[in-house]
Biopython code that builds the backbone (N, CA, C, O; Angstrom):
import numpy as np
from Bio.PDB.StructureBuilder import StructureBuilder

atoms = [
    (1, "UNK", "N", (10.982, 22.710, -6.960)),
    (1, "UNK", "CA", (11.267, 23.742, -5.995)),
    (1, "UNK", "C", (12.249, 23.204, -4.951)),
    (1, "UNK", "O", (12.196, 22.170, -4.285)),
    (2, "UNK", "N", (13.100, 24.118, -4.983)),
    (2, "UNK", "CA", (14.043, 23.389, -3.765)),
    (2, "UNK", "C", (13.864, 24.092, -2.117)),
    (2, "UNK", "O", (13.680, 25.291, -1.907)),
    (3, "UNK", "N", (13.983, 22.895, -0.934)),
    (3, "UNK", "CA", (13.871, 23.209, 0.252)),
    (3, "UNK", "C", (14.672, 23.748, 0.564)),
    (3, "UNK", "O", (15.661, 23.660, -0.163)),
    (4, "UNK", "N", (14.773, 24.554, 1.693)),
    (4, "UNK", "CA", (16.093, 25.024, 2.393)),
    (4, "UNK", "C", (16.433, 24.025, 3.304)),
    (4, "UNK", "O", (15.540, 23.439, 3.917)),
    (5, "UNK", "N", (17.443, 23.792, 3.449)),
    (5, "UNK", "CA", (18.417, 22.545, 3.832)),
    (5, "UNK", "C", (18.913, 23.346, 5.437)),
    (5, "UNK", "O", (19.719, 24.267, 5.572)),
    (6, "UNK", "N", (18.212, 22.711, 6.392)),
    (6, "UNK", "CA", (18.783, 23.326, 7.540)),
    (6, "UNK", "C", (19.825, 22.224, 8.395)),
    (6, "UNK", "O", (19.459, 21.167, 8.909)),
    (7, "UNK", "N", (21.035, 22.714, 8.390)),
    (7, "UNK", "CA", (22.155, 22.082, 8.886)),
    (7, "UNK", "C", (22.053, 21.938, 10.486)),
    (7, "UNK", "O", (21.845, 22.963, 11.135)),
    (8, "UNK", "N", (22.161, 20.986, 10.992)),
    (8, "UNK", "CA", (22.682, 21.107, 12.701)),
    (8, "UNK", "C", (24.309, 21.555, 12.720)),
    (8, "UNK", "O", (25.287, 21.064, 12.157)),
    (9, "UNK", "N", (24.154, 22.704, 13.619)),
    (9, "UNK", "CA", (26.368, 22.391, 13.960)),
    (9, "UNK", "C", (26.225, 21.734, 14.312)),
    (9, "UNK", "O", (25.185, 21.669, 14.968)),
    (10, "UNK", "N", (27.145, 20.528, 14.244)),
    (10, "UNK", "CA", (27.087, 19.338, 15.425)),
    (10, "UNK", "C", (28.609, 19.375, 15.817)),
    (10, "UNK", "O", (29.094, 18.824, 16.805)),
    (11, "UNK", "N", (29.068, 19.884, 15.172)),
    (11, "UNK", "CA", (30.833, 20.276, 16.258)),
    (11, "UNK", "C", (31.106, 21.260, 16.634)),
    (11, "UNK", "O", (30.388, 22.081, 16.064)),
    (12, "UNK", "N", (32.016, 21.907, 17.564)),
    (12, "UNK", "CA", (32.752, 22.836, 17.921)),
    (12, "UNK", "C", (34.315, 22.766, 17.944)),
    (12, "UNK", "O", (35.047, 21.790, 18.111)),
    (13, "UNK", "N", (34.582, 23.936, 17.751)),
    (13, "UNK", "CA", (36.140, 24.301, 17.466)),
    (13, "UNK", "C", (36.534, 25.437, 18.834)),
    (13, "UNK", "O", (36.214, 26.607, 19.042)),
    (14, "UNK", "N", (37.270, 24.569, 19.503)),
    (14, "UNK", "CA", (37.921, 25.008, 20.856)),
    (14, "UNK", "C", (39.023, 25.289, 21.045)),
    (14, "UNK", "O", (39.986, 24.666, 20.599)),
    (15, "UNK", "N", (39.074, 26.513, 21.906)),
    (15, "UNK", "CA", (40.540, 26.113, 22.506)),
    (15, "UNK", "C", (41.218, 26.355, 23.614)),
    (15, "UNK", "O", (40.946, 27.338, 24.304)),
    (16, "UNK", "N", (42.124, 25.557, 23.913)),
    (16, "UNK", "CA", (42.850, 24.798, 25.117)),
    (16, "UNK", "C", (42.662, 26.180, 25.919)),
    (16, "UNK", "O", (43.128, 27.084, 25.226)),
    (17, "UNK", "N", (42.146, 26.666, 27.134)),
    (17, "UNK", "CA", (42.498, 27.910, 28.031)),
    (17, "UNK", "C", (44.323, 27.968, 28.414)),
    (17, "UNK", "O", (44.872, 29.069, 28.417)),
    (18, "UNK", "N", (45.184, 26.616, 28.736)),
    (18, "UNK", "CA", (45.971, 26.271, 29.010)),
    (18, "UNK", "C", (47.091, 26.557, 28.255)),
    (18, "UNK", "O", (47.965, 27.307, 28.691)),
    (19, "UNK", "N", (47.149, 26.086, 27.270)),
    (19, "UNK", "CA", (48.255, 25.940, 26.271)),
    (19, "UNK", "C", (48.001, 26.535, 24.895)),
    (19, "UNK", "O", (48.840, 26.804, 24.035)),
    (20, "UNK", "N", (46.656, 26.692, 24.852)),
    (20, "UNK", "CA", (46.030, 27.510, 22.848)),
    (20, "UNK", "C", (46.002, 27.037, 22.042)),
    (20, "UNK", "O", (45.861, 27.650, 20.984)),
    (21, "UNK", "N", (46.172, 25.070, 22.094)),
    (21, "UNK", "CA", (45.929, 24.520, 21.131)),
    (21, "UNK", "C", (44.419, 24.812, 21.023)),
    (21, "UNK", "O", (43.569, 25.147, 21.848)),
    (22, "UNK", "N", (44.402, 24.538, 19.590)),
    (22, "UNK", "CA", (42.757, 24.403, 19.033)),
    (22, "UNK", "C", (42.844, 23.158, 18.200)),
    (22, "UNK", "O", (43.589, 22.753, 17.308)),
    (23, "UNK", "N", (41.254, 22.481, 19.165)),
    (23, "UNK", "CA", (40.703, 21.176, 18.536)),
    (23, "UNK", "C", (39.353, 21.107, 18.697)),
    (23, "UNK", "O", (38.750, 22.119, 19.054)),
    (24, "UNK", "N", (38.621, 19.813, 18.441)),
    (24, "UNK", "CA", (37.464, 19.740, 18.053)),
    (24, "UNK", "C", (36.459, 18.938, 18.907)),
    (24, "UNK", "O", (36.885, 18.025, 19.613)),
    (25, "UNK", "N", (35.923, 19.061, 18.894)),
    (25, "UNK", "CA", (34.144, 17.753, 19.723)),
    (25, "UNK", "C", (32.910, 18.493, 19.132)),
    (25, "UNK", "O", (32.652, 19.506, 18.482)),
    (26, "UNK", "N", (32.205, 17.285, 19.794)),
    (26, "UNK", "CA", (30.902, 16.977, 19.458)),
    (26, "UNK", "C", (30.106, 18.145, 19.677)),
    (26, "UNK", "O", (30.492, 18.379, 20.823)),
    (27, "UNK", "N", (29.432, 18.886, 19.476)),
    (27, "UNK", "CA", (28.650, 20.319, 20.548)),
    (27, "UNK", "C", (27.849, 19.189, 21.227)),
    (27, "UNK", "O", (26.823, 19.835, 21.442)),
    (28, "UNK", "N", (27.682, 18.406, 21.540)),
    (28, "UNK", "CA", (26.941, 18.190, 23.008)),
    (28, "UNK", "C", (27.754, 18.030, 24.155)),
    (28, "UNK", "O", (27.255, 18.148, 25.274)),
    (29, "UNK", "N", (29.341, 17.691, 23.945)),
    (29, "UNK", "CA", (30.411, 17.691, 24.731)),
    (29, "UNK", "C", (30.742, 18.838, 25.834)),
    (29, "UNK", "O", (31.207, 19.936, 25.528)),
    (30, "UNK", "N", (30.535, 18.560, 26.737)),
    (30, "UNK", "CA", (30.778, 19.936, 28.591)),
    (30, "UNK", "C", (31.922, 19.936, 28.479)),
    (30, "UNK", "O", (32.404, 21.055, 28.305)),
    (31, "UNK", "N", (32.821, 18.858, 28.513)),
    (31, "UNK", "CA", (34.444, 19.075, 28.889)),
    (31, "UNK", "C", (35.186, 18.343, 27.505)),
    (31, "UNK", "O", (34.860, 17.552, 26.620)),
    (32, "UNK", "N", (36.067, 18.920, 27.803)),
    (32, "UNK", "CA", (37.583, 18.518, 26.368)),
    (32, "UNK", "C", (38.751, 18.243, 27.463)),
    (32, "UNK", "O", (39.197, 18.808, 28.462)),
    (33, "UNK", "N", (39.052, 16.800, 26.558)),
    (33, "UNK", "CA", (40.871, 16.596, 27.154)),
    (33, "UNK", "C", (41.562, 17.166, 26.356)),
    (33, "UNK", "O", (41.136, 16.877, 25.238)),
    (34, "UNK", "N", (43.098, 18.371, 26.241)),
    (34, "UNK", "CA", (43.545, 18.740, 25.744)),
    (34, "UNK", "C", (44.592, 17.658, 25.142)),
    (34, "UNK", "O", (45.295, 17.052, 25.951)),
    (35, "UNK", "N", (44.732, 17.376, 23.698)),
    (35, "UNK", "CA", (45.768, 16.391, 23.871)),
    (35, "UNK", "C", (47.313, 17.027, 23.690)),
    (35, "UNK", "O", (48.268, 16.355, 23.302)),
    (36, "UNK", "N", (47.352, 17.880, 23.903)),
    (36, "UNK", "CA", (49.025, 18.792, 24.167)),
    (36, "UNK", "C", (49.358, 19.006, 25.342)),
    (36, "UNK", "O", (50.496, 18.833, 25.779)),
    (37, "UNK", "N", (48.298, 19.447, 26.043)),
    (37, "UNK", "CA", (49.205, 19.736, 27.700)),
    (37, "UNK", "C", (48.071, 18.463, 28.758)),
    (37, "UNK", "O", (48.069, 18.603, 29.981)),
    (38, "UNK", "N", (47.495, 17.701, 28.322)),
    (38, "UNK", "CA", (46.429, 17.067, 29.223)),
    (38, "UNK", "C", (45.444, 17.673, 30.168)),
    (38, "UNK", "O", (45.100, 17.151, 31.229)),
    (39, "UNK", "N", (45.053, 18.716, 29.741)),
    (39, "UNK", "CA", (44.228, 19.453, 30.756)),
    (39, "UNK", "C", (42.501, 19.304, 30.243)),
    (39, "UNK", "O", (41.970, 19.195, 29.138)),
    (40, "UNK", "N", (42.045, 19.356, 31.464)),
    (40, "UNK", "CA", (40.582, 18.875, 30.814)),
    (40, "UNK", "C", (39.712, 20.271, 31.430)),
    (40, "UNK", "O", (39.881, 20.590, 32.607)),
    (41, "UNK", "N", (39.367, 20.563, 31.100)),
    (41, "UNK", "CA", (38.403, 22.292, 30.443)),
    (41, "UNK", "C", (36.986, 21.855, 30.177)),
    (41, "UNK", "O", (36.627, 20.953, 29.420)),
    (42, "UNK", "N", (36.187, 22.698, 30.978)),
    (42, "UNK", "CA", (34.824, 22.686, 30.674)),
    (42, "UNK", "C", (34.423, 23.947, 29.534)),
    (42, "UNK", "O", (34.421, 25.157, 29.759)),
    (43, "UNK", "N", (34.114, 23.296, 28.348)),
    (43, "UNK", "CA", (33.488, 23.716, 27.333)),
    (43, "UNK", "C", (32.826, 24.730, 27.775)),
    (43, "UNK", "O", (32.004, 24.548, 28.673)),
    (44, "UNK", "N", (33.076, 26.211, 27.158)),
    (44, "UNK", "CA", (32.840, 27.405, 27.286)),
    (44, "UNK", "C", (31.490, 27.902, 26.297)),
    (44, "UNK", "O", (31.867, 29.012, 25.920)),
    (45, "UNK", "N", (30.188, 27.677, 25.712)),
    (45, "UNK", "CA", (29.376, 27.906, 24.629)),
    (45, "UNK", "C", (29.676, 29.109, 24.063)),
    (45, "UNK", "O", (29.429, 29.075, 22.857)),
    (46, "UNK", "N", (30.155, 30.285, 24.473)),
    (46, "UNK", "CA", (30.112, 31.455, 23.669)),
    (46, "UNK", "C", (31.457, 31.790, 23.244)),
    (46, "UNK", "O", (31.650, 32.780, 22.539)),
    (47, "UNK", "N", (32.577, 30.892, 23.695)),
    (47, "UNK", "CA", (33.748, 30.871, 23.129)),
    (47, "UNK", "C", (34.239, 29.782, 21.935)),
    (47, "UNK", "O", (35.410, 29.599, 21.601)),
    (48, "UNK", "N", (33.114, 29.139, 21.404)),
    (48, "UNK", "CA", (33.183, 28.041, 20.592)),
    (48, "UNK", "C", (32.984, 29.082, 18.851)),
    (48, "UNK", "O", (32.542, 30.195, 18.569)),
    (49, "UNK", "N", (33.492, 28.128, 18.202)),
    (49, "UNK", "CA", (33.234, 27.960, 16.510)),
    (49, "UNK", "C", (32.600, 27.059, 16.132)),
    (49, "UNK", "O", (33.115, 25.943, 16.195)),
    (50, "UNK", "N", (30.947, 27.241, 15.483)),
    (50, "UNK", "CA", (30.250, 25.784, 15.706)),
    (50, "UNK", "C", (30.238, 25.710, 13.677)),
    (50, "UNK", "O", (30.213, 26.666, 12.901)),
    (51, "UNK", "N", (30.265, 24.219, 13.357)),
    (51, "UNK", "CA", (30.306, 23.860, 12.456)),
    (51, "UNK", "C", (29.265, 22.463, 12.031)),
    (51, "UNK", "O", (28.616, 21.898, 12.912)),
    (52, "UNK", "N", (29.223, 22.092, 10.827)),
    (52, "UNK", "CA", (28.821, 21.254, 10.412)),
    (52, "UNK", "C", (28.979, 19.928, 10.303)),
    (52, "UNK", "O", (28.231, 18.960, 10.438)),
    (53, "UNK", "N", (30.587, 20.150, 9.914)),
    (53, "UNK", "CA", (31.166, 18.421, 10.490)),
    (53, "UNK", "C", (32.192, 18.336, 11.021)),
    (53, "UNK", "O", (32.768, 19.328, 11.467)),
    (54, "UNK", "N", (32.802, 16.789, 11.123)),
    (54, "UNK", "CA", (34.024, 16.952, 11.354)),
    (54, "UNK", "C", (34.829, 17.144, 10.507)),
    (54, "UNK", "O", (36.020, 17.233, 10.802)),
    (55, "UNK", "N", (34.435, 17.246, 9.367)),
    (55, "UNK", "CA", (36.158, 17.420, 8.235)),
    (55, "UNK", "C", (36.541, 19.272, 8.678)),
    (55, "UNK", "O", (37.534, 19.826, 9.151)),
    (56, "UNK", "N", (35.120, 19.779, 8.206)),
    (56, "UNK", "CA", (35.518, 21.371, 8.328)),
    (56, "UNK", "C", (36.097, 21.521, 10.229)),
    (56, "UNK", "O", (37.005, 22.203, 10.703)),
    (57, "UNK", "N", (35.480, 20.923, 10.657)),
    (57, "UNK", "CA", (35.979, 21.307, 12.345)),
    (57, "UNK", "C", (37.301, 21.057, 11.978)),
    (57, "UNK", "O", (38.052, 22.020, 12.134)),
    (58, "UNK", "N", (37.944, 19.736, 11.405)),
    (58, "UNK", "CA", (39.460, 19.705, 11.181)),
    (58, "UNK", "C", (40.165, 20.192, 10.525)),
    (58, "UNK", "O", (41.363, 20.347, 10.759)),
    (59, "UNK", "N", (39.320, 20.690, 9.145)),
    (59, "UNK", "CA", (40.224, 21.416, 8.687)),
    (59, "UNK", "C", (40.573, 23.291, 9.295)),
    (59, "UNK", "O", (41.643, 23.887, 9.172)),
    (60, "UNK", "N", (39.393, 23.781, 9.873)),
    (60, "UNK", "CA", (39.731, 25.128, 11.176)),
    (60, "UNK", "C", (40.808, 24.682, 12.073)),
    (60, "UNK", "O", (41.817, 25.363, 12.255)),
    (61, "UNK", "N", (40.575, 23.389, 12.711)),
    (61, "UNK", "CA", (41.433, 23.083, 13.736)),
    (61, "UNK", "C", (42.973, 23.151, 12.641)),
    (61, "UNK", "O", (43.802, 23.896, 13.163)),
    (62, "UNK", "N", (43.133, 22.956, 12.210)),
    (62, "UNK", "CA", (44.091, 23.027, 11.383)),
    (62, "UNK", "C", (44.570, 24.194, 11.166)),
    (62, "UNK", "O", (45.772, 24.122, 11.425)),
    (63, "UNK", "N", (44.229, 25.513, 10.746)),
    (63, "UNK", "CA", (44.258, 26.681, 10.206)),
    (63, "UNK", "C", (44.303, 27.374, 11.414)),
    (63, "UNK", "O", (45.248, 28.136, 11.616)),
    (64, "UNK", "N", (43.399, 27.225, 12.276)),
    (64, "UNK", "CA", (43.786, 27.846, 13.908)),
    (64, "UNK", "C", (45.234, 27.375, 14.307)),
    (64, "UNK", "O", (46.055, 28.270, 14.505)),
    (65, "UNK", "N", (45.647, 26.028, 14.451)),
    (65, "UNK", "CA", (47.170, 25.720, 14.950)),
    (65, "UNK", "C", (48.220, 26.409, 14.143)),
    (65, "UNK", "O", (49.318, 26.838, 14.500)),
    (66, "UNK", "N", (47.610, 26.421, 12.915)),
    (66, "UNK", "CA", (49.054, 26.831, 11.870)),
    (66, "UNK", "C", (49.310, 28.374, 12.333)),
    (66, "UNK", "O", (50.472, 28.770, 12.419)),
    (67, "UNK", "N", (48.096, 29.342, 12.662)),
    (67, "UNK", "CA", (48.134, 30.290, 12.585)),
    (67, "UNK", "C", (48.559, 30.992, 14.191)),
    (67, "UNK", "O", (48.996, 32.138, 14.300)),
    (68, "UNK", "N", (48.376, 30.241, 15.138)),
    (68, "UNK", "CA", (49.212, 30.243, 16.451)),
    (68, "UNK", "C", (50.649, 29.950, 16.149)),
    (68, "UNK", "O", (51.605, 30.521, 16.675)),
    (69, "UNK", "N", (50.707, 28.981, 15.229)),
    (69, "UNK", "CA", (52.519, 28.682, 15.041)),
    (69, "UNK", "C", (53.375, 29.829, 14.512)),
    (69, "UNK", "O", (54.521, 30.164, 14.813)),
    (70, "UNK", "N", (52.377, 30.413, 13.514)),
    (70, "UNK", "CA", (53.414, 31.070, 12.487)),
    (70, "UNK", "C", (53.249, 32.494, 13.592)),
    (70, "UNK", "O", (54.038, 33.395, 13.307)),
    (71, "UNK", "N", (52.508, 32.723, 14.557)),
    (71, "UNK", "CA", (52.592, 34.371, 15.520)),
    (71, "UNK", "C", (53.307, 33.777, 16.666)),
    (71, "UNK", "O", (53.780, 34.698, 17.332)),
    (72, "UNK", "N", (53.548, 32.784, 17.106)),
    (72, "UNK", "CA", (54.843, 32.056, 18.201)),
    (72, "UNK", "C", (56.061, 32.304, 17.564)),
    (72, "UNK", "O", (56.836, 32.921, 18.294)),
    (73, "UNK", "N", (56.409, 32.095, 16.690)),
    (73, "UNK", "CA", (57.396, 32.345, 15.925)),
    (73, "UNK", "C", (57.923, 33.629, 15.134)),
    (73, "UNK", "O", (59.125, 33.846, 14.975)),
    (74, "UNK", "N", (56.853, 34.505, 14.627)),
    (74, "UNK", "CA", (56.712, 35.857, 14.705)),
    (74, "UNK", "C", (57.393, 36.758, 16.158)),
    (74, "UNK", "O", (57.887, 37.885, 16.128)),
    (75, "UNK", "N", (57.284, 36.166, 16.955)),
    (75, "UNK", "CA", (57.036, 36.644, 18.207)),
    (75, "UNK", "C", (58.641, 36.458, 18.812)),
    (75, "UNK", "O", (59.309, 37.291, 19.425)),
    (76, "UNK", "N", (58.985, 35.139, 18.434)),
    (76, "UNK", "CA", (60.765, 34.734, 18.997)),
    (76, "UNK", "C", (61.583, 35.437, 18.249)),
    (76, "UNK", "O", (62.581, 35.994, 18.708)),
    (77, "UNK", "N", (61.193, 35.478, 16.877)),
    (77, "UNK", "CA", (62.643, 36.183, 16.053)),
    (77, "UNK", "C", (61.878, 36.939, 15.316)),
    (77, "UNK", "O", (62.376, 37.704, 14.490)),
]
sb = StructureBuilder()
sb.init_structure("model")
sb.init_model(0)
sb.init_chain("A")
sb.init_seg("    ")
for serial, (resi, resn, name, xyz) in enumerate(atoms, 1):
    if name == "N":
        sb.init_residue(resn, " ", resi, " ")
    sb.init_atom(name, np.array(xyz, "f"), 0.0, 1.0, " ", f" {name:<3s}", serial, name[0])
structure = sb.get_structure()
């Protein structure tokens, strides 16, 4: 018989109030240094994406930036 496997999120997927990068921490983390504009932001809980690890937090963080790039650019021409 198999158990149900209960996961902790243990990361969150943030982003910058400042500039709109999106990156990642720990969910026990209050504040984030932005590493694009240096601004440090107190961790918002109901504005987060909570996940399982860090690969998936990186690979969102990933897919969130690409997808700010390609509507910045949408947006100029």
């Amino acid at each position: 018989m198999r158990e149900n496997i209960v996961y902790k999120k243990q990361f969150i997927v943030i982003r910058c109030p400042r500039c709109g990068k999106w990156t990642y921490a720990k969910s026990a983390q209050k504040t984030r240094l932005c590493s694009k504009c240096q601004k440090r932001f107190k961790i918002d809980p109901v504005q987060v994406i909570y996940v399982e690890s860090h690969k998936k937090a990186r690979l969102l963080v990933q897919l969130k930036n690409a997808e700010n790039q390609k509507e910045t650019k949408d947006k100029e021409g």
